[in-house]
N, C-alpha and C positions, 0 to 999 in steps of 0.2 A: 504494500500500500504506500502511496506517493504521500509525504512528509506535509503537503497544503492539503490535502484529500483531508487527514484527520486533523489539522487546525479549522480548517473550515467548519467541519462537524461540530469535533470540540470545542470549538467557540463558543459553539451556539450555548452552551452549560453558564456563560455569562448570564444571560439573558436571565436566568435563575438567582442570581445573585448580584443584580444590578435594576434594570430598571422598566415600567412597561406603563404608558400612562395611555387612559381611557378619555375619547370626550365623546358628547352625540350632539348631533344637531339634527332637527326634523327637519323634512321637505316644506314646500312652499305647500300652505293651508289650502291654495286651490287647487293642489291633484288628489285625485281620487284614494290612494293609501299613502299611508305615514310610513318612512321608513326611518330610522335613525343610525346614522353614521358613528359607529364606532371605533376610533383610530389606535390603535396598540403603538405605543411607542419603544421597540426595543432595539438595544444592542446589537443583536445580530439577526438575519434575513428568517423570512420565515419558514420554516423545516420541521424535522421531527423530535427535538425540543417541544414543539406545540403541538403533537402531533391528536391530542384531544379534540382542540380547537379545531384543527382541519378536520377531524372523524363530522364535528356536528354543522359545521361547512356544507361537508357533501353530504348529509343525510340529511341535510335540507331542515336541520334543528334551528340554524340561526336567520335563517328566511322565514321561519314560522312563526318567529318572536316578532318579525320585522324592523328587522336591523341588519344591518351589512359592517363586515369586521373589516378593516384598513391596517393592515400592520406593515410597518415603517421600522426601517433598522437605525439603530442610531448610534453612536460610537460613545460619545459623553458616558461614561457608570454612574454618576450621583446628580446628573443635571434635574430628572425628574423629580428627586425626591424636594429638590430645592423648589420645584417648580409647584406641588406640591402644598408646601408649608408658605411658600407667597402667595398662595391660591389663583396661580396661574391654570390650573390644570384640579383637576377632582378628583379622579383616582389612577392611581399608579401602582407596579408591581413591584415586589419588594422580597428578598427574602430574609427570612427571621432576625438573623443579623441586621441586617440594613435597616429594618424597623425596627425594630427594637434601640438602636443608634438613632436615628430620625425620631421616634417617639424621647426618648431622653431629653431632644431638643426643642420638643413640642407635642406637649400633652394633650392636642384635639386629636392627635392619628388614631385610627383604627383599622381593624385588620379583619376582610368580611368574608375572603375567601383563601386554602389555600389547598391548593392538587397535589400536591407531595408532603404528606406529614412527618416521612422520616429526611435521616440527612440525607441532601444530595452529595455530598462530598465522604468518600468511605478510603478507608484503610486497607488495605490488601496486602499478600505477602505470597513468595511462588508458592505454590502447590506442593511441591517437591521439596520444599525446604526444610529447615527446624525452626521456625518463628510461627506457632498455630496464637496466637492472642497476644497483646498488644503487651502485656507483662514480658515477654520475650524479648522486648526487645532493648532491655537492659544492656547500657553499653555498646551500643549498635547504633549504626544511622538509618534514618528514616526517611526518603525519598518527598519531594513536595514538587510542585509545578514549581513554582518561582517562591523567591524569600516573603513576599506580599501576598499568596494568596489563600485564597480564601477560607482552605483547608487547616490555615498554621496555627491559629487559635483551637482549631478540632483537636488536632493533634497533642499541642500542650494538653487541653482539658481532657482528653483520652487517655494520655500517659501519666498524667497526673492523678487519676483517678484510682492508678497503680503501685503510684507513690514515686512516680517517676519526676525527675525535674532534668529540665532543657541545659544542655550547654554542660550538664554536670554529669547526668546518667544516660543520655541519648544524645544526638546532633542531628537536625536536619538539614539536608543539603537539596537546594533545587536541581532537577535532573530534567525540566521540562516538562512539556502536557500531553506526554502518550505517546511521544513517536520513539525514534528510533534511539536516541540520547537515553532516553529514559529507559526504554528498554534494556539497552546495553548496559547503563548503570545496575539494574535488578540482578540480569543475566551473570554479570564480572562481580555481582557481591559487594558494590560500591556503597549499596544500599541494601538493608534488610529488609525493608516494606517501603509501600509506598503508599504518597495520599492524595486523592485530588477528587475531581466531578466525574461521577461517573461514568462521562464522556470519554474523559482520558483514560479511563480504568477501560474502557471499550475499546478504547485502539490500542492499549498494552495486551488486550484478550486477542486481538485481531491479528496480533505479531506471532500468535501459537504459541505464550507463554502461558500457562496454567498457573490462577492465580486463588487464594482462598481468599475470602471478606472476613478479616478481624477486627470491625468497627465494631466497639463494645456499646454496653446498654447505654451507660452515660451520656450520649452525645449522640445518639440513636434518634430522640424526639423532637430535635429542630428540624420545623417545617422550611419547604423551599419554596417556588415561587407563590405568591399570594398577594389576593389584592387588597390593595390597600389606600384609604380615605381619608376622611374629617368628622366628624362626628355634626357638621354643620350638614355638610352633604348628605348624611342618611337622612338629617329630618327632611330633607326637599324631596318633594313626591315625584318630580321629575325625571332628578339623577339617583334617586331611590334605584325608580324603574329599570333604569338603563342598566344598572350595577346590578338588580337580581334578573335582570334578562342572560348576561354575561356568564353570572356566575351558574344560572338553569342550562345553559348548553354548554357549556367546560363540564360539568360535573354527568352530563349523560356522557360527553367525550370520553373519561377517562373512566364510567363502565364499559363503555362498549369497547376501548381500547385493551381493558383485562382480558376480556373473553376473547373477544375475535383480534388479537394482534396482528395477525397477517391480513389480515382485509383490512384493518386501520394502517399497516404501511404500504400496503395496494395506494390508497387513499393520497398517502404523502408522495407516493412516486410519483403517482399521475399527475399530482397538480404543483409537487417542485421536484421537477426529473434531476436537478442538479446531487440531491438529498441523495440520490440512490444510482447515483456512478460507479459505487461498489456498494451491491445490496446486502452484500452477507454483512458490511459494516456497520450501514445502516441499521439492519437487526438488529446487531447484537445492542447498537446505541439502545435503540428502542426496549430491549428487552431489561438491559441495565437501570433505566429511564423505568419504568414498570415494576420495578423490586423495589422503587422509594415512593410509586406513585399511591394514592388515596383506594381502598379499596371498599367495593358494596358488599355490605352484611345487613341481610335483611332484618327488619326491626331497629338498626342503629344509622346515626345521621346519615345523612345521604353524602357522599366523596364530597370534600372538599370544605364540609364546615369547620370551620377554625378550634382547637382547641388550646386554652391561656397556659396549660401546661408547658408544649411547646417555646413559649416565648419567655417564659419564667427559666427555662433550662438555658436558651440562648442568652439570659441577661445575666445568669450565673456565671455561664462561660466567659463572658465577655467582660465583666466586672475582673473574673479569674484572673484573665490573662491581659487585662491594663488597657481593654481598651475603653473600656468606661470607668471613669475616677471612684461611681462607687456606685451601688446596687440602686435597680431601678424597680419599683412596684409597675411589672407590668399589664396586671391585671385588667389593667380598662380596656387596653387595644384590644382582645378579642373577647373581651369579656362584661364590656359597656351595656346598658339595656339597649343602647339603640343598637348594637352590634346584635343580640340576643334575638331581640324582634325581626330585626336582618334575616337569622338564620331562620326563620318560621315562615318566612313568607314568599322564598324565592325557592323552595324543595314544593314546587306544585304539580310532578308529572309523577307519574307511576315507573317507578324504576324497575318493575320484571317487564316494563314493554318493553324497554332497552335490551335486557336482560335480552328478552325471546329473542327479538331482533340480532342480537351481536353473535348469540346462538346459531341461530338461520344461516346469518352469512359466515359463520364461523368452517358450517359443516357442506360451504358451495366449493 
């Protein structure tokens, strides 16, 4: 696999840990239907990172709502959230980190939706090796994409948990985001594990290295992308609307993407053929993407509603490891009434129709 083939992919695992802002505007009052313009502001192109998003696309879920989605790649990481807290913009994507950081500096945020409740960012070590859990890795170095990212505070708060401390009982060394460097680091023993978004754990899987996930419980329940508001915004009935329109077709995307995963990267091929210039890659992204994604348990919230646990673990970590001066009560962000009401009003489809549905095409 060609070294831009898996940054391109790769990339895309930003878009989870960076930024996606939401706005609508209706058509002009003299056409016959309303539709409302709903523009995603991300980081990178749109692909099979969203690959929910695109399942309820083509299954004609976000034409039913009457709205049409616009996503727009953006390169900026922290523009929207600014954009955001000026109230340029209403809702934006964020994940648990980044809110949890943005809410510290502004106690209106709230947090209404989020499609991946465990980490996106995991720990791995080869298959073959003697490093089975993160205790192992005492006196060892641990692989990261770059000295900044997003994974590094995981890492500390993982190893720590061990009773491990940085610089003293482990090192980590950036070895790159899945390609070949990083590889050859695992491969030569430069590195005993390694950690990053699961994207890049996908193209280290795609090199035919065999890899075990030792991301402990600890740091297991920080959610990854999720949307996120004002607490002024949920009272408006307008961008109410618009925000549980959004979050009612992502949350059938990402049943239907459990079950029938090959008919939801059918989906992504067809409509960004670039996604799937090598499909086994794409897979495996996808399938990676899908071990952190939100799953349906019938009788229990429907994929995607926020839980304060979550963000409570990310503010521990992040207090942990220095990047918050000192602990943040984050219970409002997903846990506000208006937040609360949020979750009761936008779960209004029958999720075994998905179900059957994602079934059907599951067994074409």
């Amino acid at each position: 696999m060609k070294r831009s083939r898996q940054r391109t992919v790769a990339g895309t695992v930003v878009a989870f840990a960076t930024a996606l802002a939401v706005s609508a505007c209706g058509e002009d009052s003299t056409t016959t239907t309303t539709s409302d313009k709903v523009t995603l502001l991300l980081p990178a192109p749109r692909g099979v990172a969203w690959t929910p998003i695109i399942v309820a696309e083509e299954k004609g879920w976000v034409k039913d709502e009457g709205i049409s989605i616009d996503i727009q790649a953006q390169t900026a990481s922290g523009v929207t959230v600014q954009q955001l807290i000026a109230g340029n913009v209403d809702f934006i994507g964020a994940s648990a980190a980044e809110a949890v950081v943005a809410y510290a500096a502004d106690k209106r945020l709230r947090v209404v939706f989020c499609s991946t409740p465990r980490n996106v960012f995991r720990i791995v070590a080869p298959a073959d090796g003697d490093v089975k859990s993160v205790a192992d890795l005492a006196g060892k170095n641990v692989g990261v994409s770059e000295a900044a990212g997003g994974e590094v505070p995981i890492v500390e708060a993982a190893l720590s948990g061990e009773g491990l401390d940085k610089n003293t009982d482990y090192k980590m060394l950036p070895v790159g985001g899945g390609g070949a460097t990083t590889v050859r680091s695992i491969t030569d023993g430069k590195v005993a594990a390694y950690a990053s978004s699961f994207f890049d754990i996908a193209a280290v899987q795609a090199s035919g290295l065999g890899v075990i996930d030792i991301t402990p419980e600890n740091v297991e329940g920080i959610p990854g992308p999720c949307l996120m508001t004002t607490d002024e915004a949920l009272k408006d009935p307008v961008k109410r609307e618009v925000a549980e329109k959004v979050a009612r077709v992502w949350s059938k995307g990402v049943i239907y993407s459990e079950i029938a995963p090959d008919a939801a990267l059918d989906f992504v091929c067809e409509t960004v053929a670039r996604e799937c210039e090598d499909r086994d890659f794409t897979k495996l992204a996808l399938t990676e993407l899908l071990k952190v994604s939100d799953r349906y348990v019938p009788g229990e919230d429907f994929p995607g509603t926020p839980e304060t646990t979550g963000f409570k673990i990310a503010g521990d970590i992040l207090t942990q490891t220095g990047v918050l001066e000192s602990p943040v009560d984050t219970n409002p962000m997903a846990g506000s009434p208006e937040v609360l009401e949020f979750n009761k009003s936008w779960p209004t489809f029958d999720p075994e129709e998905i179900v059957a549905l994602a079934n059907a095409d599951a067994k074409k």
